[in-house]
C-alpha positions as CSV (number, residue, x, y, z in Angstrom):
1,X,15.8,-11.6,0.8
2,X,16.9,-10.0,4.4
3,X,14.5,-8.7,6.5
4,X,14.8,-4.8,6.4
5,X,13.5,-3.6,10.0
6,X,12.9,0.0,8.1
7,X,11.0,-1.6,5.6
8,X,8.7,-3.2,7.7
9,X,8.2,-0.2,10.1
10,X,7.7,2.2,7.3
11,X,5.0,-0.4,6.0
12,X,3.6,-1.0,9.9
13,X,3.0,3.2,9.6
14,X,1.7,3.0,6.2
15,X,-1.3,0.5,6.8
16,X,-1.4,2.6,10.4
17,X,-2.4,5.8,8.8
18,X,-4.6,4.4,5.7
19,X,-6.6,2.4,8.9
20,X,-7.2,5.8,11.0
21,X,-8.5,7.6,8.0
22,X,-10.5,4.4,7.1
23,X,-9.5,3.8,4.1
24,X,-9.3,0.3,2.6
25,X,-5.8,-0.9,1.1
26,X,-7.2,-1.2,-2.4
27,X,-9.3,1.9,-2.2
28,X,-5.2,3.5,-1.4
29,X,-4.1,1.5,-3.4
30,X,-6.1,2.6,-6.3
31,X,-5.1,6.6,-5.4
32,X,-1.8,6.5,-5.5
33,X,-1.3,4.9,-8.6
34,X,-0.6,1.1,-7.4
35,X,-1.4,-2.2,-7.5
36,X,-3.4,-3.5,-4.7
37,X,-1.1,-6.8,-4.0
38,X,1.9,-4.6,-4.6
39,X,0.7,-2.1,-1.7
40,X,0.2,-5.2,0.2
41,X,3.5,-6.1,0.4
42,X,4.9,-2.6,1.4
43,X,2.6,-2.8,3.7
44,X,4.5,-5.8,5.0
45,X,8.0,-4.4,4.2
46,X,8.3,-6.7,2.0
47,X,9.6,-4.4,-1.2
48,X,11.9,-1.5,-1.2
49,X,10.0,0.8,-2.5
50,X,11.3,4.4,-4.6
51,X,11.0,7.6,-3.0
52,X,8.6,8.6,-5.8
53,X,6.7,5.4,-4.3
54,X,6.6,6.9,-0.9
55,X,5.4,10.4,-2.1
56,X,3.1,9.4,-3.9
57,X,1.4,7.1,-1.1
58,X,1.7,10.5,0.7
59,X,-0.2,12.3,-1.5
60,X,-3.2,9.9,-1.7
61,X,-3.0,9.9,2.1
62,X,-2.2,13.7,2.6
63,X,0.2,13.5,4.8
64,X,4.0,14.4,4.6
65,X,6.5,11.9,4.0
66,X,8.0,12.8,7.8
67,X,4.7,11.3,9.0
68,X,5.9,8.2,7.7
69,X,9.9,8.0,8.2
């Protein structure tokens, strides 16, 4: 697998947002629906995620996407 710089910045805001609004990665994890290892690795940009992913993180963190892209 190729190291997607996207990936790993999109993951890099992710974990940056859920921290500010203190929010643990399972606890996020758990409200939007996804596993907590899986979150774990978008966290790290390690998975492509599906846009239906990405909303839904941005629900449970009630933000838009934008704030994340």
């Amino acid at each position: 697998m190729t190291t997607d710089e996207r990936m790993i910045a999109f993951g890099r805001r992710v974990r940056e947002v859920r921290k500010g609004k203190g929010i643990s990665q399972e606890r996020l994890a758990e409200m939007a629906g996804i596993d907590r290892s899986y979150m774990g690795n978008i966290e790290r940009g390690e998975k492509n995620i599906t846009l239906k992913k990405a909303y839904e993180i941005c629900d449970a963190l009630e933000i838009n996407i934008n704030e994340l892209v």
